[in-house]
C-alpha positions as CSV (number, residue, x, y, z in Angstrom):
1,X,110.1,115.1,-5.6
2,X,112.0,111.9,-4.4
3,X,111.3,112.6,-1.1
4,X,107.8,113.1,-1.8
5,X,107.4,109.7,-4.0
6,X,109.2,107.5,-1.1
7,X,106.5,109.2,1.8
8,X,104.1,108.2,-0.5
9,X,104.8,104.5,-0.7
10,X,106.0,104.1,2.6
11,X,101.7,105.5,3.2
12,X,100.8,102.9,0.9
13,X,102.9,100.2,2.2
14,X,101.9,101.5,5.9
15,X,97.4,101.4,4.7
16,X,98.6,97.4,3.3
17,X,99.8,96.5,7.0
18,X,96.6,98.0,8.4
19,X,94.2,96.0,6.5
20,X,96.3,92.8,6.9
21,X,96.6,93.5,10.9
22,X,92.7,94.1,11.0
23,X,92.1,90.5,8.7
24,X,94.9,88.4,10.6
25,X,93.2,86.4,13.3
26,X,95.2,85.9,16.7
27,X,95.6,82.3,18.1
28,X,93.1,82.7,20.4
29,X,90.5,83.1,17.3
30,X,91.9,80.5,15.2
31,X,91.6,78.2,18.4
32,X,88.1,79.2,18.9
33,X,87.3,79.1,15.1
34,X,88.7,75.4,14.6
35,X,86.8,74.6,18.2
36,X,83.5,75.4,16.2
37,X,83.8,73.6,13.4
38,X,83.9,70.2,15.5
39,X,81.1,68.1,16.1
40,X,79.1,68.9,19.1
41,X,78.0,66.7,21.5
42,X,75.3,68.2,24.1
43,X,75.1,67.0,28.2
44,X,72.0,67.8,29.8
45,X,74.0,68.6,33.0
46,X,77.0,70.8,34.2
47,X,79.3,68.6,34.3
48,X,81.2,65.0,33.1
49,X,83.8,62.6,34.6
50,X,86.9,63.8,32.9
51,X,87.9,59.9,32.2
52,X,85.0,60.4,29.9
53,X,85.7,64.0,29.1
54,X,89.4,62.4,27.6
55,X,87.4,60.0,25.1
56,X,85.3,62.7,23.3
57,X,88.5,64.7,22.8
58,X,87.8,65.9,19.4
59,X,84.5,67.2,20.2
60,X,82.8,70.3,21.0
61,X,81.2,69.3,24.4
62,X,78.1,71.7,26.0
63,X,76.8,72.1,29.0
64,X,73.3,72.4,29.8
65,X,73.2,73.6,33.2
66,X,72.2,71.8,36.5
67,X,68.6,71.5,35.9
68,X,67.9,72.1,32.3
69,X,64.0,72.3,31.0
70,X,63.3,70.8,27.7
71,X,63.0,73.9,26.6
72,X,66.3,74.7,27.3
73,X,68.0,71.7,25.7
74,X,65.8,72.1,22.5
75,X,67.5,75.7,22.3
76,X,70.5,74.3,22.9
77,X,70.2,71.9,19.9
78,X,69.3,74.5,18.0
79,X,72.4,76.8,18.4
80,X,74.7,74.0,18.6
81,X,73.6,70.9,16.2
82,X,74.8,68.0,18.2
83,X,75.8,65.2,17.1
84,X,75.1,63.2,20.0
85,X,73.6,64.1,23.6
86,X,74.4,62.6,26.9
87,X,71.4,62.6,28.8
88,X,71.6,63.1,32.7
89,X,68.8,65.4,34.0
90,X,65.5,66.8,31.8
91,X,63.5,65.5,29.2
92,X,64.5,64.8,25.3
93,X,62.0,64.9,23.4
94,X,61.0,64.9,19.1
95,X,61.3,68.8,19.6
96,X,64.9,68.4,20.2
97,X,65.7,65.7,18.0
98,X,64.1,68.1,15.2
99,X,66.2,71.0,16.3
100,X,69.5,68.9,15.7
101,X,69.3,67.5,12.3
102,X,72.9,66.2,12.4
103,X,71.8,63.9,15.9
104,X,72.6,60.3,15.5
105,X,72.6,59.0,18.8
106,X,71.2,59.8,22.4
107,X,73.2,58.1,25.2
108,X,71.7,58.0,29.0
109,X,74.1,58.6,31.9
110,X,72.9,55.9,33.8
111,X,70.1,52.9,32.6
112,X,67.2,54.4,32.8
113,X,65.7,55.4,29.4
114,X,62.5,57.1,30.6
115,X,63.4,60.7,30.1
116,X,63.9,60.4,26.7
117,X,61.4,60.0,23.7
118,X,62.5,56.9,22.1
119,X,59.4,56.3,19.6
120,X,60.4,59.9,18.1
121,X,64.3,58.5,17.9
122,X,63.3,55.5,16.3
123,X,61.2,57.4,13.8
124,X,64.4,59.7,12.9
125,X,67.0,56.9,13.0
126,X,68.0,58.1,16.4
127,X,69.9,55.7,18.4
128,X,69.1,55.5,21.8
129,X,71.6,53.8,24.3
130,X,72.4,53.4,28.7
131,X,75.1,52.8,30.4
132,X,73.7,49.6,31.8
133,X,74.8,48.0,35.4
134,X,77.6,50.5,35.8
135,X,75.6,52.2,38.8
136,X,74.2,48.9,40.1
137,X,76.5,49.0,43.4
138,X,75.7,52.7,43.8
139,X,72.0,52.2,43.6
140,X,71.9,48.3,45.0
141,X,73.6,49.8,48.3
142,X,70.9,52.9,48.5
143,X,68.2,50.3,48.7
144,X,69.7,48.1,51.2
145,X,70.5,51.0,52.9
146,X,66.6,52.5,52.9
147,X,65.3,48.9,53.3
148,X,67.6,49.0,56.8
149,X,66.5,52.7,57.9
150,X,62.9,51.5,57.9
151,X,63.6,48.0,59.5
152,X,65.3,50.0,62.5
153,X,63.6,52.8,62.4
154,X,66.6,54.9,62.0
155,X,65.5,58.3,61.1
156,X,63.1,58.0,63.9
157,X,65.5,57.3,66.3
158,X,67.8,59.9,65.4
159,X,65.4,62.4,65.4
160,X,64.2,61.6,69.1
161,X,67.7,61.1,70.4
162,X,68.7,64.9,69.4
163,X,65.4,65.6,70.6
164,X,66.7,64.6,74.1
165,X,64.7,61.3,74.6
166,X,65.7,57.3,74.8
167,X,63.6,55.5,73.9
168,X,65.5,52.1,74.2
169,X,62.8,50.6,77.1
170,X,60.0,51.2,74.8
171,X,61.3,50.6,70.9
172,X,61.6,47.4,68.8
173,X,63.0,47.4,65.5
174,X,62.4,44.0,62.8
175,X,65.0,42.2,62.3
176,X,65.6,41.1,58.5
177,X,66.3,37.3,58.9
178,X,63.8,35.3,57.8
179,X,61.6,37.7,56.5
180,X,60.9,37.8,52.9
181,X,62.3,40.8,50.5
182,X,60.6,40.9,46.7
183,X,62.4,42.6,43.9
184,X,60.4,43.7,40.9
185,X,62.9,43.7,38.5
186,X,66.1,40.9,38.4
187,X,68.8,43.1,36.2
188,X,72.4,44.0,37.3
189,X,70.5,46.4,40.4
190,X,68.4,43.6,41.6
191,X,70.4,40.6,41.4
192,X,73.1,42.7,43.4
193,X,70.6,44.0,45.9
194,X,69.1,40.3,46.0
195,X,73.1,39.2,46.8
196,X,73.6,41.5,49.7
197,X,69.9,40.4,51.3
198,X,70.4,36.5,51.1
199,X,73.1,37.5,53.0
200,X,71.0,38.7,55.9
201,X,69.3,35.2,56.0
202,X,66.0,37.2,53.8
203,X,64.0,35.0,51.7
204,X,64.5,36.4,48.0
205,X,61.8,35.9,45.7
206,X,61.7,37.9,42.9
207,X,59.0,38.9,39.4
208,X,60.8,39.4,36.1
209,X,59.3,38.4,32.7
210,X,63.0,38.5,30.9
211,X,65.7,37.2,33.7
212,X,67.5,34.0,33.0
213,X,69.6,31.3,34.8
214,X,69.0,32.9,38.4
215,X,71.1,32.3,41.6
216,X,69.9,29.3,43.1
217,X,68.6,31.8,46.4
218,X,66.3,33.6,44.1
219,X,62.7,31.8,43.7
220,X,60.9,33.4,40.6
221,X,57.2,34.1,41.1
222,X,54.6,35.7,39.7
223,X,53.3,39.1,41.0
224,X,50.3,38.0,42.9
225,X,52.6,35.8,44.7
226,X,54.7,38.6,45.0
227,X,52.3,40.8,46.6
228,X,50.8,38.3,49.1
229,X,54.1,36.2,50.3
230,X,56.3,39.7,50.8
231,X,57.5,41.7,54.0
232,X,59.5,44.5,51.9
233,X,58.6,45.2,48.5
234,X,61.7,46.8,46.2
235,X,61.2,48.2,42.9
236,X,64.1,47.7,40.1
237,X,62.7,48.0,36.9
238,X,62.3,50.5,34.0
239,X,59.5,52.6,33.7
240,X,57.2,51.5,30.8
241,X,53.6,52.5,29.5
242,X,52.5,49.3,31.0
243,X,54.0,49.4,34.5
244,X,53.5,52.9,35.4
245,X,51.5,52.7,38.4
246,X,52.3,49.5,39.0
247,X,52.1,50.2,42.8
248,X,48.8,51.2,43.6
249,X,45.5,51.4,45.6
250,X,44.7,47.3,44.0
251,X,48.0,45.9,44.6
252,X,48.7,48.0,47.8
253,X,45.8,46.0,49.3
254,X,46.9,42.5,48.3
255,X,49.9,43.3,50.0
256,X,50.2,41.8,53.9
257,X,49.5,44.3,56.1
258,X,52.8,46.1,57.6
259,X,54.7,45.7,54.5
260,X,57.7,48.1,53.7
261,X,58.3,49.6,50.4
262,X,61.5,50.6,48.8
263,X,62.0,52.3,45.7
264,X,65.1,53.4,43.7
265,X,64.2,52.6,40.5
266,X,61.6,54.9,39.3
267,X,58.9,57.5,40.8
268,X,55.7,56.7,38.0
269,X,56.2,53.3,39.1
270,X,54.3,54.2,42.3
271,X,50.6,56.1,42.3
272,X,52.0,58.3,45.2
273,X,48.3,59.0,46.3
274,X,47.4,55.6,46.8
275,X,50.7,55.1,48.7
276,X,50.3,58.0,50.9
277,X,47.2,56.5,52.1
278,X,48.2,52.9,52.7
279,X,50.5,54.8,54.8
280,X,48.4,56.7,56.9
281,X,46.4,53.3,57.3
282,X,49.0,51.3,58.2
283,X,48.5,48.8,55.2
284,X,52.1,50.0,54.5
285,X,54.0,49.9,58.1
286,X,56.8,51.9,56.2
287,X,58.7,53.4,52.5
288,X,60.9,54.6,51.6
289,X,62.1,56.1,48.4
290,X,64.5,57.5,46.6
291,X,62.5,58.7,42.9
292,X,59.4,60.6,42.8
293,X,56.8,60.9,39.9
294,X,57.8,64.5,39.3
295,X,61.7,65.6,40.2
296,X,62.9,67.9,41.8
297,X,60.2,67.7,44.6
298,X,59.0,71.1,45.5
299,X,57.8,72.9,49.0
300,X,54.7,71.1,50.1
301,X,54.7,67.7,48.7
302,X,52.4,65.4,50.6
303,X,55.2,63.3,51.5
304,X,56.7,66.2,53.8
305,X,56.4,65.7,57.5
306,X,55.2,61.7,56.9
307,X,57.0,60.3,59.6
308,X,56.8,56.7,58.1
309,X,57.7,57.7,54.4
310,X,61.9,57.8,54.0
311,X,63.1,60.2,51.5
312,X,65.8,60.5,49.5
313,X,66.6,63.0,46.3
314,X,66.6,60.5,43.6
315,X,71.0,59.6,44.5
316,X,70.8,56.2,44.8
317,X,73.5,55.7,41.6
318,X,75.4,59.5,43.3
319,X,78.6,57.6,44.0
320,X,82.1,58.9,43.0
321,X,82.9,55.7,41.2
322,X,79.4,55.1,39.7
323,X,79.9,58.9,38.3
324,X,82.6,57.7,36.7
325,X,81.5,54.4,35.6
326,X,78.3,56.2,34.1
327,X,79.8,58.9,32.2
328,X,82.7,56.8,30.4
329,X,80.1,54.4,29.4
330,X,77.6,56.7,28.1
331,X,81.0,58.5,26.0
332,X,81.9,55.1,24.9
333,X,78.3,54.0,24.0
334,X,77.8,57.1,22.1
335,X,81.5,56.8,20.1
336,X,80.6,53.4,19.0
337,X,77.0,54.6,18.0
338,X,79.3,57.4,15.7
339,X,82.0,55.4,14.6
340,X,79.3,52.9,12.6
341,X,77.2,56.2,11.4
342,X,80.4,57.7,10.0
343,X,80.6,60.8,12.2
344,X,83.9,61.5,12.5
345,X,86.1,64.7,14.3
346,X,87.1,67.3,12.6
């Protein structure tokens, strides 16, 4: 009978190990577990700087893919509840913001706010905030570089050359000095792309309601001044409800005839029809561009196959420094935004 009583606690003791082997989490779960419960920020990308990766250490960071819809990132809210999204490709919109009651703050990698619905973040205390200026050198040298590829007609020439011709007894290219470059827009992309044409000898005259204490080599005009007195036209200025379009078929024509247009700011600044045409006519000699009214450009765009339009897809701030530059600001931008709402790590 002892034997029998001691094989029947040893079963006992033997079921008690069971059940406490089948609760008992291994480290890998309690990892993952104490991983969920930390705030989650959202990045409408694939992919972030790890100098900015290091500052939201404490936080539950998501990818949304290399070209998320806003369909996607509203999903994504809704699994994951951000606290705070950094915003580098798609749309955000008020569907979002409602599927992430805990948001606070929206931070753009890069300046440009345009993706994002800030009326609908105001209305739900949403902060909205952009790395400002820290791709200016990245985008500054895309649009001195564009505004060079049309002056000597480098694609062109490129093309012909491993086409087998040489066209060097019949070709000239326009040189720069002299001529007169206007920027629409005088921020940290402007005044740096105004710096690097003054020195080329251009005459820099430049439309923007809000700049202050300019370099001596920038004259301030208005835009009808703008428009007639140019040679190249470059566009650095946010997109707004009252700009959008702000190149088009009325302005194109006060424009001199032959003038070159850059843009690396933003494509609904441009009514790509009425450019296209002005094109074909010769009112505009040459463009080139580096945003587009709708991105990513598909098969068949009417800009394929223009010889005299330059494009680009929208990499002007694509730099490895001004990847890092953007994403450690947008991480820092977004911590501040948190550390004065009270969000705090787990």
């Amino acid at each position: 009978m002892a034997d029998l009583g001691a094989a029947q606690r040893r079963r006992a003791e033997g079921r008690r190990n069971a059940v406490n082997a089948a609760t008992l989490e291994s480290p890998q779960e309690v990892l993952a577990s104490a991983a969920q419960s930390q705030p989650a920020i959202l990045i409408t990308g694939a992919d972030l700087a790890d100098e900015a990766l290091a500052l939201l250490n404490g936080y539950r960071v998501i990818y949304a893919g290399k070209t998320p819809s806003e369909q996607d990132i509203v999903d994504l809210c809704r699994d994951h509840n951000p606290v705070a999204i950094i915003v580098r490709y798609g749309k955000v919109g008020a569907p979002a913001m409602d599927a992430a009651p805990a948001l606070r703050v929206i931070s753009k990698h890069g300046s440009g706010t345009d993706t994002i619905d800030k009326a609908a973040a105001q209305a739900r205390n949403i902060e909205v905030v952009a790395a400002i200026g820290a791709n200016a050198a990245a985008v500054a040298e895309q649009a001195l570089t564009l505004l060079l590829a049309c002056a000597k007609s480098v694609v062109e020439l490129n093309a012909r050359m491993h086409a087998g011709h040489w066209d060097k007894a019949t070709h000239k290219s326009l040189e720069l000095g002299g001529k007169t470059l206007g920027l629409i827009g005088l921020g940290a992309i402007g005044l740096r792309t105004a710096k690097m044409a003054a020195a080329l000898d251009m005459r820099i005259i430049g439309f923007d309601p809000y700049a202050k204490a300019l370099p001596d080599y920038i004259q301030s005009v208005d835009l009808d001044t703008l428009w007639r007195e140019s040679d190249v036209i470059s566009l650095h200025c946010p997109l707004t409800a009252d700009n959008r379009g702000l190149i088009n078929a009325q302005t194109l024509a006060q424009c001199k005839r032959g003038v070159i247009i850059v843009n690396t700011a933003r494509g609904g600044l441009i009514d790509e029809t009425a450019l296209l045409d002005a094109v074909r006519s010769g009112q505009v000699q040459m463009a080139a561009l580096d945003s587009f009214a709708v991105e990513p450009m598909v098969a068949g765009h009417p800009f394929q196959g223009e010889k005299n339009i330059i494009l680009s897809p929208h990499i002007g701030g694509v730099t490895s420094a001004a990847y890092v530059n953007m994403g450690v600001a947008a991480a820092q931008n977004l911590l501040a935004v948190l550390a004065r709402t009270n969000v705090s790590k787990q």
